[in-house]
N, C-alpha and C positions, 0 to 999 in steps of 0.2 A: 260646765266648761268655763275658761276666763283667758283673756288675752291680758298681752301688755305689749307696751310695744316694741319686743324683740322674741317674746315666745307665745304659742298657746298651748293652754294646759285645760286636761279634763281627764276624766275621771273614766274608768267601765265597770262592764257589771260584772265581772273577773273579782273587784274590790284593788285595782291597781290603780297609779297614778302613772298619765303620761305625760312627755313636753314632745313640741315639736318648734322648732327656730322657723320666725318668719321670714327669714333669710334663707333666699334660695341659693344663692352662693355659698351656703356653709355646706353645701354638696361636696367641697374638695375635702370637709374636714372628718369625711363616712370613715376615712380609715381607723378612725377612733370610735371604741364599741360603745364609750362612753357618751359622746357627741350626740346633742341631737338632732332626731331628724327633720328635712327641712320641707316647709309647705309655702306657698308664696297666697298671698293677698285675696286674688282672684281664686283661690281655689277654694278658701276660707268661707268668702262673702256667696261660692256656685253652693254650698252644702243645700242648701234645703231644696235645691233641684235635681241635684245628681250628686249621691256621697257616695259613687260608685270609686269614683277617685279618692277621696280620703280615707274609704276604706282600704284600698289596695296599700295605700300611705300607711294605712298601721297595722297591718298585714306584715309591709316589711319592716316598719319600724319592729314588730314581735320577735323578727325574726334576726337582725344584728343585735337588739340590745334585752336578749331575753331577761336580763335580772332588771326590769320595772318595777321600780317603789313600789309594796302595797301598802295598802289603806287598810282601818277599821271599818269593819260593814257599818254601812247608812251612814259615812263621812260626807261632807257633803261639803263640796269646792267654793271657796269664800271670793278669793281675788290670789292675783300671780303676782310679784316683784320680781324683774330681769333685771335691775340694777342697782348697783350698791350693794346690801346685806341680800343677796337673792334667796327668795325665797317662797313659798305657796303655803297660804292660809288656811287650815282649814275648821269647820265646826264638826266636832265628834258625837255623836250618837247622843251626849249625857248635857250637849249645849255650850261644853266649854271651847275656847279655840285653840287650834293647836298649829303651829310652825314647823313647816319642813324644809330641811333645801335637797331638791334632787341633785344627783350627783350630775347628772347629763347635764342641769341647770346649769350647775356651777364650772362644772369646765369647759363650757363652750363661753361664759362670762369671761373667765381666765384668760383665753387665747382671745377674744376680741376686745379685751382690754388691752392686750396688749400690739396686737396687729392693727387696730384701730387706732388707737389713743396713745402705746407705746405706755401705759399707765402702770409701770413696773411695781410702784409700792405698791398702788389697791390691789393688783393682781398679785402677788406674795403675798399681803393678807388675809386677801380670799383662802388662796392655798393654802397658807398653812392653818387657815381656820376649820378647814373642811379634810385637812389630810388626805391634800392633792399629791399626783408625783411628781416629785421635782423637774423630771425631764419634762411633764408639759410647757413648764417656763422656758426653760432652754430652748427646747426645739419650738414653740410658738412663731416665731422669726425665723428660723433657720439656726441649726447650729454653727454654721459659719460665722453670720451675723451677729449672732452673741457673743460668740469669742474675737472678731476683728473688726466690728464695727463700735463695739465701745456700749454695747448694750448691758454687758454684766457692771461694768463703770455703774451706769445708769441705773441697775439695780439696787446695788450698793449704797450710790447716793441716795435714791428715792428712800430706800428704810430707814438710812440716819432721818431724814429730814420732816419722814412721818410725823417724829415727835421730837425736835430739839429742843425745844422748850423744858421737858420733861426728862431728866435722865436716867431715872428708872425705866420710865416706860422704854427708853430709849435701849438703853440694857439689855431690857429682855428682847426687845424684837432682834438686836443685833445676838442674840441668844439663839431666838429661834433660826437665823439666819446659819448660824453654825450647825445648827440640827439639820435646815434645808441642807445643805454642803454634804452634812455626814451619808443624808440617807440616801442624796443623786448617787456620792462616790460607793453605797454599800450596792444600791441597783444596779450599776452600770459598769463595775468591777469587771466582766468577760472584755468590755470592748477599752484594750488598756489605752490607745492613742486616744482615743475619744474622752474617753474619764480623762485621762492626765490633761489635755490641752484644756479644758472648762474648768478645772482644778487651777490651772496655772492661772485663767481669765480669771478667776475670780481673787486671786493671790496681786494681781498687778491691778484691779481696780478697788481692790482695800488700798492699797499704795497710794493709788493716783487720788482716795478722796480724804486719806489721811494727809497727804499734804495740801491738800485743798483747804483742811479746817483752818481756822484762828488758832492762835496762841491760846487763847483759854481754855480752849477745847480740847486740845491735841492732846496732854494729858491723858484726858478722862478716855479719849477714841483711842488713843493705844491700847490702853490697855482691856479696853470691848472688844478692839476690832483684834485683838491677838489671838482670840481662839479661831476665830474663822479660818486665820492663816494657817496658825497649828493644823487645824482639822485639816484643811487642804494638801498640808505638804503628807504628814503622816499615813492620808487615807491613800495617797499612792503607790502604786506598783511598778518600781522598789519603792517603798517609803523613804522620804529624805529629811532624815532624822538631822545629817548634817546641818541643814539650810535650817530647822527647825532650831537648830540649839545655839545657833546663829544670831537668828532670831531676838531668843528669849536673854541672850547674852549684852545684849544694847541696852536689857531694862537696869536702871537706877538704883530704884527701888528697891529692899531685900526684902519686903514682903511681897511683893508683885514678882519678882524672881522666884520667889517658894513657888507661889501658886501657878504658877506659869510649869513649872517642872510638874507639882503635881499633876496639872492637868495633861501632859506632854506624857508621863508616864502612865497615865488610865487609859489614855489613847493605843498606848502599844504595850499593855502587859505581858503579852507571849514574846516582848522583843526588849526588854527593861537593860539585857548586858547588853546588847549592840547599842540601847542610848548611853550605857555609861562608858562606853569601848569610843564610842562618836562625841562623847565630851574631853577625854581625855584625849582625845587626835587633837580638841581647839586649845591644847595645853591652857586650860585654863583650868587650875584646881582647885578655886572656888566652887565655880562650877561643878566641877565631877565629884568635888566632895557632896553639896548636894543634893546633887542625883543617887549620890552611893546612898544617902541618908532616907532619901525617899524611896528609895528603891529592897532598903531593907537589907542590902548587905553585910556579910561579915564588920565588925567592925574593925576587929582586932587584922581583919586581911587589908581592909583600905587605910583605916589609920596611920598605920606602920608607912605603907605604900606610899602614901601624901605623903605622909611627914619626910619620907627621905627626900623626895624629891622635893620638895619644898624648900630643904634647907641647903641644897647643891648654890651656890655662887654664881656660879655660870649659866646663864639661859641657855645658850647652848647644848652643854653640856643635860642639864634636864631633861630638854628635848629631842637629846640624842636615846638618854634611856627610858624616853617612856615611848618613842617609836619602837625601841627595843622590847619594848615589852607588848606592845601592839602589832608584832610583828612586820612594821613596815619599814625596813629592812634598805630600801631606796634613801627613802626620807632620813633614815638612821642615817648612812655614810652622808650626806649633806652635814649633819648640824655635829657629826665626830671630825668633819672637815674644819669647819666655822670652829669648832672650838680648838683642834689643835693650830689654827691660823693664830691665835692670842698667846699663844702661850710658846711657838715658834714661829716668827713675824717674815721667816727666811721664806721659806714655802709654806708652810702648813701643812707638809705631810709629814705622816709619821707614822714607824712601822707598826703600830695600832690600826691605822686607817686602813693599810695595803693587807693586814692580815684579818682583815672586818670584811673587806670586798671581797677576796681571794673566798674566805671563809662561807660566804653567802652568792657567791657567783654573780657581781656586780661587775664583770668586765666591762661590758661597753661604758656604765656609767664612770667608771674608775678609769679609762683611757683618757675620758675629756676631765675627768677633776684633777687628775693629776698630772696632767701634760707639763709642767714646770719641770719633775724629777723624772730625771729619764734611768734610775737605778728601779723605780716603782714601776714606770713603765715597763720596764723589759720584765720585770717578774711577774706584772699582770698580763703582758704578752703572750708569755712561756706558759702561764698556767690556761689561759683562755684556749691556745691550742694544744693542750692536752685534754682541754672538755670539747673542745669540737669534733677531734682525733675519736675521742668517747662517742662522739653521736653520730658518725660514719662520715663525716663532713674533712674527706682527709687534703682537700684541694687548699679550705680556707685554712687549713691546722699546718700544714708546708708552706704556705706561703707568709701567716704570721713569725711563723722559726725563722723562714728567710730575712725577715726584718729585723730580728735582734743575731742575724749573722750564726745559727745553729744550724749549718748545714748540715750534718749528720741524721740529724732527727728530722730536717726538713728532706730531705732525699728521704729517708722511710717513709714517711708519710704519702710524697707525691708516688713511689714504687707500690705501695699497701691498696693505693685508691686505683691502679692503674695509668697513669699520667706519666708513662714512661720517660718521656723527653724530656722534662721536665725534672723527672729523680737523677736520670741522668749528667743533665745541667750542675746540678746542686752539689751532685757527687764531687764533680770535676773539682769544685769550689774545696772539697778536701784536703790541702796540700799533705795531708800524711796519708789520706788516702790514695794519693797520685804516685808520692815515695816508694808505697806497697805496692807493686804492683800485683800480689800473690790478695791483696782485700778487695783492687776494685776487680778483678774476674769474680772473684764473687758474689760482688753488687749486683754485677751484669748478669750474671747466672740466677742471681734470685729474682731480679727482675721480669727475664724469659717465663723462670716458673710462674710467676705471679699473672704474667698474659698467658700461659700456658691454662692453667686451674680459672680465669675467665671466660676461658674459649676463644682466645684472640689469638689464634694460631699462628696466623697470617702475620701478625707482629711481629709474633714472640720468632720464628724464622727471620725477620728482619733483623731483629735483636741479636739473634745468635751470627746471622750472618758477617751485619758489616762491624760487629762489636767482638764478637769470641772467635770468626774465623769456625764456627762451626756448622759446615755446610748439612754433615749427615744428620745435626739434629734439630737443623731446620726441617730438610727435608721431611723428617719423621712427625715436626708439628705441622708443615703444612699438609701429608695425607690422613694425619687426624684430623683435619679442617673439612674434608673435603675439597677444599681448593687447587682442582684440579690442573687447569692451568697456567697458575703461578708453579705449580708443581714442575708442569713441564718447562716454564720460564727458568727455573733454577737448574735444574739437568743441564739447560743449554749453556749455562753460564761457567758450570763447574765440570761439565763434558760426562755430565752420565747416562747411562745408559736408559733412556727415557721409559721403554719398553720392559724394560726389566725390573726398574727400581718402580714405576707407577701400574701398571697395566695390571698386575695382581690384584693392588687395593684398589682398583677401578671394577675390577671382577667382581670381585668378595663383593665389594656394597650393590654390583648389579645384580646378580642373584638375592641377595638379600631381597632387596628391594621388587622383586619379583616373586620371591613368593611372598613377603607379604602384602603384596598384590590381589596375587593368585586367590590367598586364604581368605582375604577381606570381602571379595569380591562372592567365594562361594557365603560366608556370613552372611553378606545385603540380599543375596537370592533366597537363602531359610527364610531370613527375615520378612522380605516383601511378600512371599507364599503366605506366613502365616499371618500376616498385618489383613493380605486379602481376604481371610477368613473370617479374619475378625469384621472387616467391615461389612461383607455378607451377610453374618450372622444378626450386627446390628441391622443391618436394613431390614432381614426377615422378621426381626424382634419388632422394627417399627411400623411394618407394614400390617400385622398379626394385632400390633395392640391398635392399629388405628380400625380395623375392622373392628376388634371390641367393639370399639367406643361407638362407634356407625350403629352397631346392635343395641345400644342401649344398657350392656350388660357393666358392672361396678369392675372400676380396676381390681378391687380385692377379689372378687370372685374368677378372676382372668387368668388362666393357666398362659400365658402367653413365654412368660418367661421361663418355665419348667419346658414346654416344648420346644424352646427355640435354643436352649443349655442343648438339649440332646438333637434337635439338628444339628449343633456344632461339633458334637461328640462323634456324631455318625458322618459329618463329610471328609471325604477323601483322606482318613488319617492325618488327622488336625492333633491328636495326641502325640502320635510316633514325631512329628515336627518340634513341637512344641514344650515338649515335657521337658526337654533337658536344655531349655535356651539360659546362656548367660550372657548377661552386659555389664560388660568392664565399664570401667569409669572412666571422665570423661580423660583424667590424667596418663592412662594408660595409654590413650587412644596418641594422646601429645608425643608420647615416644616414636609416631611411627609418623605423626605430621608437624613434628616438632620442626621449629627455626634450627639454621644447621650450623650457625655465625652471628658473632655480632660482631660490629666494630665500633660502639659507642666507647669514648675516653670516659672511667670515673665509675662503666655502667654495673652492675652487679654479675654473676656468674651465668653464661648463656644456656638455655636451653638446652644445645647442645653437651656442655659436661654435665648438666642434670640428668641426660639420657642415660650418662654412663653409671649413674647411680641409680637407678629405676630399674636399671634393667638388673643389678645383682640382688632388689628388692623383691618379695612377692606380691606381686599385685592384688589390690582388694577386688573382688568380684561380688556385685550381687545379682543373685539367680531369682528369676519370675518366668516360674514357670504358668503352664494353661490354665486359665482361672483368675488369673491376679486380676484383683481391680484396675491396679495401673498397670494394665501388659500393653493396649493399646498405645498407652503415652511413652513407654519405655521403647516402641519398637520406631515410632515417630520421631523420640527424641536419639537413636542410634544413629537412622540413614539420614537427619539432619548432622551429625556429627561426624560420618564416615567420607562425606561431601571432601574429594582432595581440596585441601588448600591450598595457595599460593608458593608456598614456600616449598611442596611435593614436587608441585608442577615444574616450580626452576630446576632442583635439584635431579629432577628425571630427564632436563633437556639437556642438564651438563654430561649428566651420564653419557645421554645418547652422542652429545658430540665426542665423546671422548672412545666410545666405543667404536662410534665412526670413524676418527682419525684413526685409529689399532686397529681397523679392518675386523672385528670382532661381530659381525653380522649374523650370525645364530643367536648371539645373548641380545643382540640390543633387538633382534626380533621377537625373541620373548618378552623383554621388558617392555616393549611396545606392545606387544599382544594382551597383556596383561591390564594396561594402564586402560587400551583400548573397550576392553571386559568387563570394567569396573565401572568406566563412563557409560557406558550400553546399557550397562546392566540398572545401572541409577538412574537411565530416561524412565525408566518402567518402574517407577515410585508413581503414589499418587500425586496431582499436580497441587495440590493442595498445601501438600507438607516440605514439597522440592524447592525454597525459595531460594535459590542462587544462583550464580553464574558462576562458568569458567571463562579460564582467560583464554584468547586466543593468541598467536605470533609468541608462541615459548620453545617453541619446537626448531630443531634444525633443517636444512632443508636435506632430505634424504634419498638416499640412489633409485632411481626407477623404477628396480627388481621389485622393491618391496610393493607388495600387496596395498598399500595405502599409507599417502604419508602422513608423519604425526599433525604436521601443521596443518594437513587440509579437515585432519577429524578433529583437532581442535574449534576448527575454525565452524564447523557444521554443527559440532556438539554447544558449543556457545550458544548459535543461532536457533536451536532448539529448544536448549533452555530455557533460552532468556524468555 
């Protein structure tokens, strides 16, 4: 064995070599499998009394860092070095001495060079002599602290300054310094904000010691310190070739400019068109020429290419077609802007410009470049709200027409989107439309339809009323609404006969809505029967296989599941239930608890007229019958779905008040009876899969006779629920 004084080493008879740090505080640094482990002083100098503790010490030592250097048999341990070139002595079997550095050695040197002593060049020395990972440097201090306290600076400096005397030697460590960059960013590549910000630290402390040099120097440290930066920007995710070619654009030099691209392009050969795509955005054709040359391009395709553009007059103008040719399409109408500005000093527009925007959908941009001509304006107006118009945006598409005075088209658009009032408005603004009075009843008439085919019944009756003077075909949209008493609100106005004209279609939807009550309700009772069966059956299946297992006997040998198939077969005609069950889907189910109205301006078609389309449709049904693996989920996922919602509940209260006002007391006591049968019938789900509430106070208050009123079983069925 041999000490020094920051480790002891010795040797077993395994033929390994071990370290362990005299530093007991290097306890915090176990989470490195590398690190070694740590024994303090007094425990060192107790061995020849009790090595019952050192043994335990490398017990665990065996046991974090199982790859332990071995040795040649009969090596035999010379002396230790923990500082400087670290490294352990040793004489070989044949007498000669041999040199090793353990690796545990040398990376616990690393970080206490640096947490110690802050000793950034000897420790990057170390490392990259022994082919450390870069992130031990980094993270040694914290990765915070390397990136914002000016530790990567620190690194930086300390390599130049290794060896300034020497510029070779200097060279290459600023060499290897760009390898250390390469291989953190190839390691650490998953974690991208972590790589990029240590990429960027080390990109701003090349900076800050590049300016730090002399005049005589700076020279020579640009063009060392340029690949580090290269490598830095390039090895990001996204790589920034931009910033990159930026860069290499500052150098002087046309041979350091070659080499600098060469080297730019071995860094990213899967990416050689995007640097020659990102030289040519810096319009610099020196440059991209190049690039084209080192990159092995056509010639005959970039030659031509430069050469036209090379020999254009106009900066401008250049820069307008080689955006054009880079597709950035923004940046193009700028510099077709700047160039038509020289050549018509009035404005600078020109109907090249307006037919370039128009062409590429530059509106907003084309609004603020061209605010001087208001001929360009109104036509990039006009065309912008016919692309909005295109993307169902018909609010802002009427209101742009409104600004260049196109009423016409600005009333369709606001009629098209539903913004009644509004098309209305705009109409008015017609004067030949006002002349005819034979066009604007048909305004108005397309308009009604148009909240009609929304489901805004309730409107489109407003519409016809205080605008066409047509009461009966208000009427007619407001009993397709449902809207009961706005219904009877418009009788009283126009003196009809309330009972006659409404009290039918209050009928019709209460029977409706009572049988499919009635039928839903007999559903959820099959359903829950056979859901109870099934969970019977599981619990017999799990009671049966937990005896197995109590027996000792292998699940494969366990008849459990073949016996407990045919308890299910033989209880109380679980088949004659079960065989012919279907469950609709969930769309179908929306027809009968669908929303009955809407009254959003602008909104799409409601619910409501999508009913009336479903219902001349064949419903998709899938059928799982007794057996299915997902019968249980299907029959779970039904009386979750069959749960009235909110929109049922109101629309069952209007019924009843309206039933009640017409004295109509046999049907609204069905409809009650039914609703009552279906909520009864739902307490008796399991509690497990029932997670909801009704609402209560939806109900009217109703005559005494009846057997129990809505609101009070509302209000009890809630309280159950919940």
């Amino acid at each position: 064995m041999a000490a020094s004084d920051e480790a002891f080493v010795f040797t077993t008879r395994s033929h390994s070599l071990c370290c362990m740090s005299l530093h007991v505080n290097s306890e915090q640094l176990m989470n490195e499998r590398e690190l070694l482990l740590p024994i303090s002083l007094n425990q060192l100098w107790s061995l020849r009394e009790n090595s019952e503790q050192l043994n335990g010490k490398i017990q665990k030592y065996f046991q974090s860092a199982p790859h332990v250097r071995p040795i040649d048999r009969s090596s035999r341990l010379i002396c230790a070095v923990s500082k400087g070139d670290v490294c352990v002595i040793l004489e070989a079997p044949r007498g000669n001495f041999e040199t090793v550095v353990p690796r545990s050695l040398a990376t616990e040197r690393v970080i206490r060079l640096i947490q110690n002593e802050r000793a950034y060049g000897e420790a990057f020395r170390l490392a990259r002599a022994q082919r450390l990972d870069p992130q031990l440097i980094v993270n040694a201090n914290g990765h915070s602290r390397f990136v914002n306290d000016g530790d990567a600076a620190l690194l930086v400096r300390s390599v130049l300054q290794m060896s300034s005397h020497d510029t070779i030697i200097q060279s290459n460590l600023v060499s290897q310094l760009n390898v250390f960059i390469t291989l953190y960013a190839e390691q650490n590549g998953l974690n991208v904000d972590v790589t990029r910000s240590v990429l960027n630290s080390f990109i701003d402390a090349i900076d800050q010691v590049s300016h730090e040099l002399n005049t005589a120097q700076n020279e020579v440290a640009n063009l060392v310190l340029l690949e580090p930066i290269l490598s830095a920007l390039c090895l990001q995710k996204p790589a920034l070739f931009e910033n990159a070619l930026r860069r290499i654009e500052t150098l002087n030099d046309s041979d350091q400019l070659a080499h600098a691209v060469d080297y730019l392009l071995i860094l990213c050969q899967d990416e050689s068109d995007r640097v020659y795509r990102e030289a040519l955005a810096l319009y610099n054709l020196q440059l991209a020429s190049l690039v084209a040359a080192q990159n092995q391009r056509d010639p005959k395709e970039t030659r031509d290419q430069l050469g036209t553009w090379a020999e254009m007059s106009s900066e401008a103008r250049r820069r307008f077609e080689i955006d054009l040719f880079l597709g950035h399409y923004s940046s193009a109408l700028n510099h077709l802007v700047e160039d038509a500005s020289t050549v018509n000093e009035s404005t600078g527009i020109t109907n090249e410009c307006v037919e370039f925007a128009l062409q590429h959908k530059l509106f907003l941009q084309a609004l603020t470049k061209f605010e001087g001509d208001s001929n360009a304006i109104r036509r990039v107006r006009d065309a912008y709200a016919h692309e909005l118009l295109a993307q169902g945006d018909a609010y802002a598409a009427g209101s742009l027409w409104m600004s260049v005075e196109s009423f016409t088209r600005a009333s369709d658009a606001f009629r098209d989107g539903g913004f009644w009032q509004l098309a209305l408005h705009s109409r008015r603004m017609c004067e030949e439309e006002m002349r005819d009075g034979s066009a604007w009843n048909g305004f108005v008439e397309s308009t009604a339809n148009v909240l009609y085919e929304y489901g805004r019944f309730v409107e489109c009756a407003r519409v016809r009323v205080e605008y066409l003077n047509d009461s009966e075909g208000a009427l007619s949209a407001i009993l397709e609404g449902k809207a009961w008493k706005d219904a009877v609100e418009l009788c009283t106005r126009f003196g009809f006969d309330a009972k006659v004209r409404i009290l039918p279609s209050v009928m019709e939807y209460a029977c409706e809505q009572s049988e499919s009550l009635e039928e839903t309700c007999t559903k959820v009772k099959e359903r829950q029967n056979r859901l109870e069966q099934l969970l019977e059956v599981k619990r017999l299946m799990n009671e049966r296989l937990a005896r197995k297992q109590e027996n000792g006997e292998e699940e494969s040998q366990s008849d459990v599941f073949s016996e407990s198939t045919a308890s299910s077969t033989a209880s109380g005609g679980a088949s004659s239930v079960a065989s012919d069950f279907t469950f609709v889907s969930r769309t179908s189910y929306t027809s009968l608890y669908g929303s009955a109205k809407s009254t959003a301006p602008g909104g799409s078609k409601s619910s409501t007229s999508t009913y009336h389309q479903r219902k001349s449709q064949k419903q998709k049904k899938k059928r799982i019958k007794q057996g299915h693996p997902d019968e249980e989920k299907y029959l779970c996922e039904y009386l979750r779905n069959v749960i009235p919602k909110d929109e049922l509940l109101m629309s069952t209260k209007e019924v009843l008040e309206m039933l009640l006002y017409f004295n109509q007391e046999k049907l609204s006591i069905r409809l009650q009876n039914a609703m009552n049968s279906l909520l009864n019938q739902l307490k008796q789900s399991p509690q497990d899969i029932m997670l909801f509430s009704v609402s209560s106070n939806i109900s009217p208050s109703l005559p005494p006779t009846w057997s129990i009123s809505l609101i009070d079983h509302f209000a009890s069925t809630s309280a159950t629920l919940n």
